[in-house]
N, C-alpha and C positions, 0 to 999 in steps of 0.2 A: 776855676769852678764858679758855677753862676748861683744863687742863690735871689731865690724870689722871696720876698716877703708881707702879705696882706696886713693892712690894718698897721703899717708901717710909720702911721703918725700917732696911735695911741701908746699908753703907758708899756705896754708891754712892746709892741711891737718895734717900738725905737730901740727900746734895751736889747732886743734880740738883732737888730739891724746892727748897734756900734758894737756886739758884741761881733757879729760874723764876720764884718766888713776889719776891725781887728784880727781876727786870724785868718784876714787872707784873703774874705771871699769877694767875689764882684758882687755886691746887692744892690739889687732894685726895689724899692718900698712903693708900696700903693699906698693911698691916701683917699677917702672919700668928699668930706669936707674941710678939711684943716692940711690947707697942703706944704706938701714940703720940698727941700731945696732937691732937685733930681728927681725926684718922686714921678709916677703914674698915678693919674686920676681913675680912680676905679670903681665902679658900683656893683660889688661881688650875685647882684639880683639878676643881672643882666648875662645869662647865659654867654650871647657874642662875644659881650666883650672882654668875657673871662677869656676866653678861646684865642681873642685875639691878641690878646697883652701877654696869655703863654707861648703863643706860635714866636711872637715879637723878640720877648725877652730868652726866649730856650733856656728855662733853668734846669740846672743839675738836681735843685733841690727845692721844692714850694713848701715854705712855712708860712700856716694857716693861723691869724694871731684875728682876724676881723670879725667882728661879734655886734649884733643890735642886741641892747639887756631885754625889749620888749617886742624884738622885728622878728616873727618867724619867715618871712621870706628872705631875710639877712644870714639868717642863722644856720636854717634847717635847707632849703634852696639855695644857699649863697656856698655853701660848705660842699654842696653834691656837685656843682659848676666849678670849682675849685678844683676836685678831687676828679672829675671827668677829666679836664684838661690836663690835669698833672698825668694822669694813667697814661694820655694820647700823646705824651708829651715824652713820656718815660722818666718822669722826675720822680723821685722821692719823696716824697708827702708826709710832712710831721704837722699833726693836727691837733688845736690845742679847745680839749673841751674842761669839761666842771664837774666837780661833786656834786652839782647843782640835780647831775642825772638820779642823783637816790634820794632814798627819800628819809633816811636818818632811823629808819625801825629798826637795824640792826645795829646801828654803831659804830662799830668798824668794820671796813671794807679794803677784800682788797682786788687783785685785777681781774679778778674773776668775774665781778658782783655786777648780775644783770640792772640797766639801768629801771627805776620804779619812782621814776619824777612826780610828784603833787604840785608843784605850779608851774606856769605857762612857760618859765625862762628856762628849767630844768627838760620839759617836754620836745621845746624847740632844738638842744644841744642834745638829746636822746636820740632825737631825728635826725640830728646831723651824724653823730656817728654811728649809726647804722646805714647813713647812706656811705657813710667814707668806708668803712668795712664790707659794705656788697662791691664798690666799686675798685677799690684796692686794699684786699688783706693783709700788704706789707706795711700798708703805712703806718708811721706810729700814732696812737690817739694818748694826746695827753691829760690826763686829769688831775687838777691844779685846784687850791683853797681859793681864800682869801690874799689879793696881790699887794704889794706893800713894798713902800721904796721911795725917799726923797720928799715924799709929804703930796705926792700924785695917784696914790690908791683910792681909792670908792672909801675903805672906811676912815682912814687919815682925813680925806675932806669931811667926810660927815662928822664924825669926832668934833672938828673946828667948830664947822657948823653950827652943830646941838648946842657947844659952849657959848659961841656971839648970839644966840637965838634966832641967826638966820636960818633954822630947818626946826620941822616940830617931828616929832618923835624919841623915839630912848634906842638907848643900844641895849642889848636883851643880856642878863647875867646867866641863861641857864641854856643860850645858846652856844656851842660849842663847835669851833675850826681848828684846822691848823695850816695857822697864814704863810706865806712864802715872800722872802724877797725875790722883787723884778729883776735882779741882777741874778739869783740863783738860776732863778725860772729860766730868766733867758737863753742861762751857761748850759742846762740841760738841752732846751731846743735845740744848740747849734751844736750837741755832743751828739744829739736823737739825729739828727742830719745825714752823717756816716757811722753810725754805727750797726746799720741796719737792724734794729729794736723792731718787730711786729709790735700792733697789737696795742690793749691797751696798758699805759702806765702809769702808777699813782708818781706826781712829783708834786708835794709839798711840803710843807717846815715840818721840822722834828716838835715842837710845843704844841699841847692841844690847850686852848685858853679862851674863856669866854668871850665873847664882842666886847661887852663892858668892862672886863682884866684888859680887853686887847687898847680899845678904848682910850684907859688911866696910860697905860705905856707910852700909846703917842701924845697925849696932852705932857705925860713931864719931860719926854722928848723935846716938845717944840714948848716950851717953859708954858703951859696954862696949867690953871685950877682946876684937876678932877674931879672936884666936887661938886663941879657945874656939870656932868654931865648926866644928862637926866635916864634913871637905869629902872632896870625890873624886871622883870620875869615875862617870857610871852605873853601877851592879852590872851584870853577867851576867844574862841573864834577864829584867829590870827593863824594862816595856814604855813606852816615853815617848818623845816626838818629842825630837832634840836640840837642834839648830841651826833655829831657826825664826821668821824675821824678816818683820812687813810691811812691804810697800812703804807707805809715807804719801803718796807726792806727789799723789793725787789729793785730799786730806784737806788737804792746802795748799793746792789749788785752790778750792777749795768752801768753805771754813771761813777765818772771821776768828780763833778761838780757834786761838792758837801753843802747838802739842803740841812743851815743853819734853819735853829729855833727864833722864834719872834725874841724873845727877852736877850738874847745875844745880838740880834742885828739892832733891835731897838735901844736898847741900851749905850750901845758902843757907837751908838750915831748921836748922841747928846756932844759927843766932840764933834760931830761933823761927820756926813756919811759915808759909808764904805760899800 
């Protein structure tokens, strides 16, 4: 069985590749700028050459991990070339989008919850899964927190950051996720592969815990001072969802991969990670 994988050289996309390529499967990883050993160079923007790296490769299965945080032709266009070619292709399409699509006024969500994005990077991945849902209703679309794993997440580095005062800003105490390890995340992807899941599905950690709780955890993780890291409550003005939890339980129905809490994978990685 072939397995395709976009976005193949970033955080997630690798943990989803060693994890397929361990149970069995032939992967192929695209790479855009940061390439890797085997890999396909891919620019998910370029209609053709989606078409022709799916005709090339024939996968059984296209896992969708490539994402620009500020590129709507990456994101919202790159995701509907993807998902045309999978459909023309007859592969299984698991598609990995973000809470990024709500907008936090409710709370908790779960796979129902129409997307109601407030900034640019939530509006672009709204776009993308409503293209991937006109284009193929079987596919699975995934909705994922914050990514975390080995000290290669967005807020793990930033964390660092904020403490050596290479970055200026705070991590916000009254914002509220719930993060997932890249190993979990992964293990769903390549379970969402044959299990044929429509639809959308929340897959994040069991812990709902501020940026700034999340924060302290990776600082005593990787031995620094939390006290260095500079915290507070949204600015004024400052447009970001606050409080924004998914529901998981259908995600425990479906899935044999057990989406651990932050304070469980974080903790238990001060010995070394798992």
């Amino acid at each position: 069985m072939r397995m395709l994988i976009t976005g193949a050289s970033g955080h997630l996309g690798s943990a989803a590749a060693a994890r397929a390529a361990a149970a069995g499967w032939d992967v192929t990883g695209t790479y855009f700028s940061n390439a890797i050993a085997g890999g396909e160079p891919l620019d998910v923007r370029d209609r053709d050459a989606v078409d022709a790296l799916v005709r090339k490769v024939r996968p059984d299965v296209v896992v969708h991990t490539a994402a620009g945080r500020q590129d709507w032709p990456t994101i919202a266009d790159g995701s509907a070339h993807i998902a045309l070619a999978a459909a023309r292709a007859g592969a299984r399409l698991v598609h990995v989008s973000t809470e990024a699509v709500l907008s936090g006024r409710d709370i908790y969500y779960d796979e129902t919850a129409l997307p109601d994005p407030v900034y640019r990077y939530g509006a672009a991945k709204a776009a993308a899964e409503t293209a991937v849902k006109a284009i193929d209703p079987a596919a699975a679309i995934v909705r994922t927190s914050l990514i975390l794993g080995y000290g290669r997440g967005v807020h793990e580095k930033l964390t660092r950051d904020l403490i050596a005062g290479r970055a200026n800003g705070m991590l916000f105490t009254d914002q509220v996720r719930k993060p997932i390890h890249v190993d979990d995340l992964a293990g769903a992807l390549i379970e969402l592969a044959t299990n044929g899941y429509p639809g959308v599905l929340n897959v994040a950690g069991a812990d709902p815990i501020s940026r700034y709780d999340l924060g302290v955890l990776v600082a005593e993780r990787d031995g620094l001072d939390p006290s260095l890291i500079p915290h507070g409550p949204i600015p004024a003005g400052v447009t970001a969802p606050v409080d924004l939890q998914l529901i998981i339980d259908r995600a425990g129905e479906v899935l044999t991969t057990r989406l651990r809490g932050c304070r469980e994978f974080l903790q238990s990685a001060a010995g070394g990670e798992r």
